[in-house]
Steps between C-alpha positions, in 0.01 A plus 500: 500500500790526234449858451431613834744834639848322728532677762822583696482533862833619711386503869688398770182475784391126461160620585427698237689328242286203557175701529591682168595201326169340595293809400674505132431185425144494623432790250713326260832626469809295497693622769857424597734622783820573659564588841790717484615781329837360347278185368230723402738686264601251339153351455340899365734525213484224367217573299281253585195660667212702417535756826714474772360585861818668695534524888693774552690371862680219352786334635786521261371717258245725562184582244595806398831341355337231365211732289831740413672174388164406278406833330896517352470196339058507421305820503185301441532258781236543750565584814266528852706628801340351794646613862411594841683839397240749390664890535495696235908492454426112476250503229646751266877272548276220403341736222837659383631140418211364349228335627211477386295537828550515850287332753557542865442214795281411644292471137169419397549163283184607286669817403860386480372212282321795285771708508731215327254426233514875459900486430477209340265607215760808387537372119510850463459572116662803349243813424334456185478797333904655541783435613637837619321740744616898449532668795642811393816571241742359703345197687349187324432198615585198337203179577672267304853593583383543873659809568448857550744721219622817591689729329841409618392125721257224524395326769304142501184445606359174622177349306258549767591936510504444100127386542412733765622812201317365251164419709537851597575618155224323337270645774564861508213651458444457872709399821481127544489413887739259666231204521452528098865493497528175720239343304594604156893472572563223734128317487366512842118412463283818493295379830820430680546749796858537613769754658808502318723798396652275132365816324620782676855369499510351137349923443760609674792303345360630163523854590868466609540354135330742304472837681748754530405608812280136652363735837347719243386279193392615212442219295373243733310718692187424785215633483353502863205257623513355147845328372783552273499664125780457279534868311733459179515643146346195369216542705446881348546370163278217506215672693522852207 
C-alpha cells in the first residue's frame, strides 16, 4: 500500500475526523490529520500529501487561509473544501483561491469518496497537438506558459481552466455539455449523477480572463440547453 494517495485531513469536529479517517483507509487511502487550523497549516505545505481535505471553520486559521497559503507556494496541490458553508459567496471564495472542489455537509461518503478520486486523478497532460490557442489578433493563450496574452498584459491561468480551453478547443465542432466537461476534465465517472456548479464557476472565471466584456462573451460563449463552445481563429483555420 506504498503507492496509495496520503491524504490530509484538517477538521476540528472529532466526529467526522474520525469517521473520515476510517472511510479513507477502508478504501485505501493513507489519511492523516490535524485538528486545527494553525497545525493544519503547517502540516498542508509541507508537501507531503496527495490532497488535502480543508474545513473551512477552523480555529486558528481558517480554510480559506490555509488553501490561499497552499496555492502560493503549489498550484498542483489538490485541494477538497469540505464545510457546512454552502452559499454561493462561499463556494466561489473557496473557488477563487483554489480548490479543486467543494463539497457541502452533510455529504454522501460514496460521492465525496468519488469526488476525491476525481481530483486526485488530474495528471492533466498538456494538449497534444499546440501549444497556443488564437483567439483573435490580440488575445492568445499560452497552454504551456498557462496564461492568457494580450496585447498589452497576461494573466495566469490555473491547469484545470488550461484543460477546460483546450477540451473545448479540440471539440469545437459542437458545444460540449458540462457533464462531458466533468468527465473529460476532472474524471467524474460517466454514470455518476451529481449537483455541483465546479463548471459554471471554473466558465465563469475563464470569461473574466479572456473576454473583453465576460457578461457578453464572445469567445467562450453558451450555447443554450447544450454547453459551452470555444470560438477562436484557430478553430476557423483548422476547420477551412
Amino acid at each position: 500500500m506504498n503507492n496509495s494517495p496520503s491524504i490530509l485531513i484538517v477538521e476540528d469536529e472529532e466526529t467526522i475526523r474520525v469517521g473520515l479517517i476510517d472511510v479513507l483507509i477502508f478504501h485505501g487511502f493513507k489519511a492523516d490529520y490535524a485538528e486545527d487550523g494553525l497545525t493544519g497549516l503547517q502540516m498542508a505545505t509541507s508537501g507531503k500529501y496527495d490532497l488535502l481535505l480543508l474545513d473551512v471553520m477552523l480555529p486558528q486559521v481558517n480554510g480559506f487561509e490555509i488553501c490561499k497559503k497552499v496555492r502560493e507556494q503549489d498550484k498542483n496541490q489538490a485541494i477538497i473544501m469540505l464545510t457546512a458553508k454552502s452559499s454561493d459567496e462561499d463556494i466561489i471564495n473557496g473557488f477563487q483561491l483554489g480548490a479543486d472542489d467543494y463539497v457541502a455537509k452533510p455529504f454522501s461518503i460514496t460521492q465525496l469518496v468519488m469526488r476525491i478520486k476525481a481530483v486526485l486523478k488530474r495528471t492533466m497532460p498538456e494538449p497534444v497537438n499546440q501549444h497556443f490557442i488564437v483567439l483573435d489578433e490580440s488575445t492568445k493563450i499560452d497552454l504551456q506558459n498557462l496564461c492568457v496574452q494580450k496585447t498589452n498584459s497576461e494573466q495566469p491561468f490555473t491547469k484545470r481552466e488550461a484543460k477546460v480551453l483546450s477540451y473545448l478547443h479540440q471539440n469545437n465542432e459542437k458545444p460540449v455539455s458540462r457533464e462531458e466537461l466533468l468527465t473529460a476534465v476532472w474524471g467524474y465517472p460517466k454514470e455518476l449523477t451529481i449537483e455541483t456548479r465546479t463548471v459554471d464557476i471554473h466558465i465563469a472565471r475563464i470569461r473574466r480572463k479572456i473576454e473583453s466584456d465576460a457578461k457578453s462573451p464572445k469567445f467562450l460563449i453558451t450555447v443554450r440547453g447544450a454547453g459551452y463552445r470555444l470560438i477562436s481563429t484557430t478553430n476557423n483555420q483548422s476547420n477551412a
